[in-house]
One Martini backbone bead per residue (centre of mass of N, CA, C, O) as a GRO file, in nm:
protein
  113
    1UNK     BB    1  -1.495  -0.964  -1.862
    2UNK     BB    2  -1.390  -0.731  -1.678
    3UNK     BB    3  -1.537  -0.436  -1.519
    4UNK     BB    4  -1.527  -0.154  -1.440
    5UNK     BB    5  -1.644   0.169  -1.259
    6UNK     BB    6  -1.798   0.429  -1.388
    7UNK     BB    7  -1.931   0.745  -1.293
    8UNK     BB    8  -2.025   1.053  -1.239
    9UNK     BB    9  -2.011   1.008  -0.903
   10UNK     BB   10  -1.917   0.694  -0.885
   11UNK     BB   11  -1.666   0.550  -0.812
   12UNK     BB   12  -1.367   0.344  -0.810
   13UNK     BB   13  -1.222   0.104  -0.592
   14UNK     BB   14  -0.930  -0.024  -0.459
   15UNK     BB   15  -0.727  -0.199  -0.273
   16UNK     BB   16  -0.490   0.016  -0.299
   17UNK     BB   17  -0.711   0.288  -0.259
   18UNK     BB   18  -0.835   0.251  -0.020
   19UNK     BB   19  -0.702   0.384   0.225
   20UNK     BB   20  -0.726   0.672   0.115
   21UNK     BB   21  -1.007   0.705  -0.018
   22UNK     BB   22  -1.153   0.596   0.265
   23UNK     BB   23  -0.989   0.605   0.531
   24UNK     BB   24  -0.888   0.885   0.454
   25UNK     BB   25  -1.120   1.041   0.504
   26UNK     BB   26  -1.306   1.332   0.616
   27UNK     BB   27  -1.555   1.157   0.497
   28UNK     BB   28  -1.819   0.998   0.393
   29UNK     BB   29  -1.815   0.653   0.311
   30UNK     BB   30  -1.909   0.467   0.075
   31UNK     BB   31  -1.914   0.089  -0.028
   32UNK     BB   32  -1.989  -0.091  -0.317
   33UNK     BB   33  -2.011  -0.442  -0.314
   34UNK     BB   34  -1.950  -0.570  -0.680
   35UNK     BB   35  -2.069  -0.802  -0.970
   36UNK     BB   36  -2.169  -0.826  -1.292
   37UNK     BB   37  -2.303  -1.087  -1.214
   38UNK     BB   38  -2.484  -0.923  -1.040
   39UNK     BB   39  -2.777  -0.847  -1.068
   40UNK     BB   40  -2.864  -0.643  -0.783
   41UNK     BB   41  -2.637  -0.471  -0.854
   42UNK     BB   42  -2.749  -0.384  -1.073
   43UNK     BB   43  -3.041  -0.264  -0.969
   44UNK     BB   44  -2.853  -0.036  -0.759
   45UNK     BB   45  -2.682   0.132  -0.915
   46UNK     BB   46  -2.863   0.395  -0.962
   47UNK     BB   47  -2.905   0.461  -0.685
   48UNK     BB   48  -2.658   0.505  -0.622
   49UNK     BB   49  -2.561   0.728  -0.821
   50UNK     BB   50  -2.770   0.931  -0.702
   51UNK     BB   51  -2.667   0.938  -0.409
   52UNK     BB   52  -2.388   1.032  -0.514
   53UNK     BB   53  -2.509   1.317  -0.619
   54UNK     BB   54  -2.671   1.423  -0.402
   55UNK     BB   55  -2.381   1.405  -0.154
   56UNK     BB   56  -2.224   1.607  -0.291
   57UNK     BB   57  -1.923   1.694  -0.068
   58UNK     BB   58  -2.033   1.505   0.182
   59UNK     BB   59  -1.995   1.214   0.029
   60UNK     BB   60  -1.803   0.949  -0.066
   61UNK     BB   61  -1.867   0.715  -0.351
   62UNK     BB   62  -1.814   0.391  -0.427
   63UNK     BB   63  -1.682   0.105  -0.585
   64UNK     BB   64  -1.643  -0.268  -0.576
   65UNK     BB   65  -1.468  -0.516  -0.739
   66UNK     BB   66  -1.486  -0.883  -0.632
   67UNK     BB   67  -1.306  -0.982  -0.861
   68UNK     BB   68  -1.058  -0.746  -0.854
   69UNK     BB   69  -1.105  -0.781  -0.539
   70UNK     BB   70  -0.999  -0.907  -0.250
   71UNK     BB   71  -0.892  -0.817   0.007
   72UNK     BB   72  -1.122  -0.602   0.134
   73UNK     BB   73  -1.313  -0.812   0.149
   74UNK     BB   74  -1.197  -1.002   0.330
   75UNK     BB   75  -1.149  -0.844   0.537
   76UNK     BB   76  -1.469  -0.728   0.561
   77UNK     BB   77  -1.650  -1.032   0.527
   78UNK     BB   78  -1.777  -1.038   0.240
   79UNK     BB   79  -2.041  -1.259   0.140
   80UNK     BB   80  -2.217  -1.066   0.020
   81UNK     BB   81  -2.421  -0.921  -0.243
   82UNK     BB   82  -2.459  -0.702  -0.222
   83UNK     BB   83  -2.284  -0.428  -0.036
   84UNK     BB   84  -2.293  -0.172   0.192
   85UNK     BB   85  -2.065   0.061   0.315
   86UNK     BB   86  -1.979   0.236   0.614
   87UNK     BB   87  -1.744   0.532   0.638
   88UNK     BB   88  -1.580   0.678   0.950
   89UNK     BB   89  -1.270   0.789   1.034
   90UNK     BB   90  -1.196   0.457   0.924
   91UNK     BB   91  -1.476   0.340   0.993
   92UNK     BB   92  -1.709   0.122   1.070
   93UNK     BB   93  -2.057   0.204   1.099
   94UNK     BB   94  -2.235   0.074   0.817
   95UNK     BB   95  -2.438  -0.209   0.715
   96UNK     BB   96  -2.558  -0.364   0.359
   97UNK     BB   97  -2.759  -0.669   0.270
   98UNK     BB   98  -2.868  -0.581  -0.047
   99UNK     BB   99  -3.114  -0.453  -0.215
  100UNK     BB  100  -3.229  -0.153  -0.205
  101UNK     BB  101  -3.317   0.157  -0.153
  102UNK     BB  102  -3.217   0.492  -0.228
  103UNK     BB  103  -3.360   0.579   0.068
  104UNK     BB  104  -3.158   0.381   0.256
  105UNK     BB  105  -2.904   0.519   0.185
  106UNK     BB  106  -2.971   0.786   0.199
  107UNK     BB  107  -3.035   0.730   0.550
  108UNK     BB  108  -2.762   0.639   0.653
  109UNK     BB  109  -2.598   0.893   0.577
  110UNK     BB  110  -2.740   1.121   0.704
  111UNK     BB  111  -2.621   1.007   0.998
  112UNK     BB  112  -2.302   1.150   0.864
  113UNK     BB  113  -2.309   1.458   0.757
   0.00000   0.00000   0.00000
């Protein structure tokens, strides 16, 4: 069974909504494409929505099930999970391939707040 996400900061974001949610907005936004089935995934979920708690206000922190969602990972490369996009101002400004830790999203996010 497919499960979305939604934490108490970190949002999920869809197909549909990502062109609004994303590129519209007029924060930076991080963007976690994830998959349940995917360990290292599961492993950086609790960073990520630390990461979206701490920047609360400042940065919008979304998450994209890769599973239930095609088109956008598709649209943008994404060919390995997890990934972490970072959009400003409708663009992709920075990309993390791999599990990393809560202080690397949030140093990389701090250079666009």
């Amino acid at each position: 069974m497919l499960r979305s996400y939604n934490g108490k900061f970190c949002k999920e974001v869809t197909d549909t909504a990502f062109e609004t949610d994303v590129l519209g907005s007029d924060k930076p936004v991080l963007v976690d494409f994830w998959a349940e089935w995917c360990g290292p995934c599961r492993m950086i979920a609790p960073s990520v929505e630390a990461v979206a708690e701490e920047y609360e206000g400042k940065a919008s922190i979304f998450k994209m099930n890769v599973d239930e969602n095609l088109n956008v990972p598709q649209q943008y490369g994404i060919r390995g999970i997890p990934t972490l996009v970072l959009f400003k101002g409708g663009q992709e400004v920075e990309r993390i391939v791999g599990a990393v830790s809560r202080e690397a999203i949030a140093k990389v996010i701090e250079k666009y707040v």
